[in-house]
N, C-alpha and C positions, 0 to 999 in steps of 0.2 A: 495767297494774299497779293493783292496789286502793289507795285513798286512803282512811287512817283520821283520824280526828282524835282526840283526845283534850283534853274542854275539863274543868278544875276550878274548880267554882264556891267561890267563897271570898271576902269581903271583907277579912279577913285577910292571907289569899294574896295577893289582887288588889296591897293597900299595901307587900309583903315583908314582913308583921310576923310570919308564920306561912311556914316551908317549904312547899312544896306535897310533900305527899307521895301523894296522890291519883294523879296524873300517874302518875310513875314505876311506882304499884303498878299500875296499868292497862296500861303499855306491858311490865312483866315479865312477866306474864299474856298479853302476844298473842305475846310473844315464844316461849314455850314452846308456845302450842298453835297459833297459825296457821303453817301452813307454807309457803304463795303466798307471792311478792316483793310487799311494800306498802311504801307511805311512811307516815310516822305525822307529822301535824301536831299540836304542841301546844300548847295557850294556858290563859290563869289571866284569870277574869274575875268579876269583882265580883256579888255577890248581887244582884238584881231582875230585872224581865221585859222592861227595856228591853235593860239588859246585856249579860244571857245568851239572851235574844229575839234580838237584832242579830250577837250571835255565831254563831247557830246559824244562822241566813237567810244569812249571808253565806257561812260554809262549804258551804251547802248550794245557793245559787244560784250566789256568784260561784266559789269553792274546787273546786267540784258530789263534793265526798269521795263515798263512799258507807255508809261506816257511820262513826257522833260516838256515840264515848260521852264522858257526862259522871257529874260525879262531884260529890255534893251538895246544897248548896239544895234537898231533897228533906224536911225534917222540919214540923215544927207553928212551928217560931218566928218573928218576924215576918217575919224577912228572907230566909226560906226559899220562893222564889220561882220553884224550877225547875218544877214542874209546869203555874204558871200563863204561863208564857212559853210550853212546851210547847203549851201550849192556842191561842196565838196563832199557832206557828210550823206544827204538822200540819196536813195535810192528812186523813191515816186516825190513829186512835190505836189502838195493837196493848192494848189491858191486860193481856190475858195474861202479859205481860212482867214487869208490877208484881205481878200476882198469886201468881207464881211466885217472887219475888225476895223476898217479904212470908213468903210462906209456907218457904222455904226458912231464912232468917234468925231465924224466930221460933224454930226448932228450936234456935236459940244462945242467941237475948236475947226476954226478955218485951217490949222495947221497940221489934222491928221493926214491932209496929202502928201505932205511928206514922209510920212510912215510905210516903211519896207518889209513891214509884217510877212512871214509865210508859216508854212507848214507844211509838213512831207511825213513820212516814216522811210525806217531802217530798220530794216527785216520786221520785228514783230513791237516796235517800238512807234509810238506817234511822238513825234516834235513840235511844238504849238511855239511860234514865237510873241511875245507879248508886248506892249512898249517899254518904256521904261521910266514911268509915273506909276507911285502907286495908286491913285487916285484912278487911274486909266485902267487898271488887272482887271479891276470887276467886273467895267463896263465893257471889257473885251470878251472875258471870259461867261459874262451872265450872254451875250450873243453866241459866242461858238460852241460852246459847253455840250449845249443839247446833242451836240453830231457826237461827238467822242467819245460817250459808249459803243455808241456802233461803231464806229470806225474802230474802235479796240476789238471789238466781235470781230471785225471781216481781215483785219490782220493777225489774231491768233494770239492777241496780248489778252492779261485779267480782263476779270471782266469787274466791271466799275458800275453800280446802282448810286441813283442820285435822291434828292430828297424833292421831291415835286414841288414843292411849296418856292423852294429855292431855283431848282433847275430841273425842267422835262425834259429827259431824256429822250429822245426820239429813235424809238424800234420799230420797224416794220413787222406787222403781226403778218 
């Protein structure tokens, strides 16, 4: 069975002083388009790179999930910290990931240029970073989605079927 996780970054979130609604919009989005039996792991963790650094190493060494998305700490303000944890925690970094999520998003708002999205894997784990508007997961995730079956094939994570209607998965026959 595929192991997903779902971490939102938030300092907010982290104290309860903000719902996390991040989570939720991420796990209704895998719910309609992945169609394989997965578990979904979720957690709320405070802004920096020690943080969301130690949360991601740990799902990913001790947890060994195979695909984390996460959701935020991805903009210009101080405490927006996910890309530099990212930096600590990969092993490969995908950009393509980021590129496509930037470029998708800008087609809504002039302000997804400031979006610091990436993606990498660690060892047999992909990490998708997401923004941090729920509004924004879908429109990220209905773009990149399609690659991350495969990419879970060519690093040796579950393997993940998606529901066509929702998301095409893209295999090379």
């Amino acid at each position: 069975m595929v192991r997903i996780a779902l971490v939102t970054v938030s300092d907010r979130a982290a104290r309860g002083e903000y719902q996390d609604l991040c989570g939720p919009a991420m796990a209704a989005w895998l719910k309609t388009a992945v169609t394989s039996p997965h578990d979904l792991l979720t957690s709320v963790v405070a802004d920096g790179v020690d943080s969301v650094g130690g949360e991601l190493v740990r799902l990913c060494d001790e947890e060994r999930v195979d695909l984390i998305l996460t959701s935020g700490g991805t903009g210009p303000s101080p405490r927006d910290l996910t890309p530099e944890a990212m930096k600590v925690v990969l092993e490969k970094e995908l950009p393509g990931f980021g590129e496509l999520m930037r470029k998708i998003s800008l087609e809504k708002v002039p302000t997804a240029i400031l979006s610091r999205q990436t993606a990498g894997t660690r060892g047999t784990t992909l990490i998708v970073n997401l923004p941090g508007k729920p509004a924004s997961i879908a429109v990220c995730l209905d773009a990149v989605f399609p690659a991350v079956p495969y990419c879970l094939d060519l690093i040796g994570a579950g393997r993940i079927e998606t529901d066509p209607a929702v998301c095409r998965a893209f295999r090379p026959s």
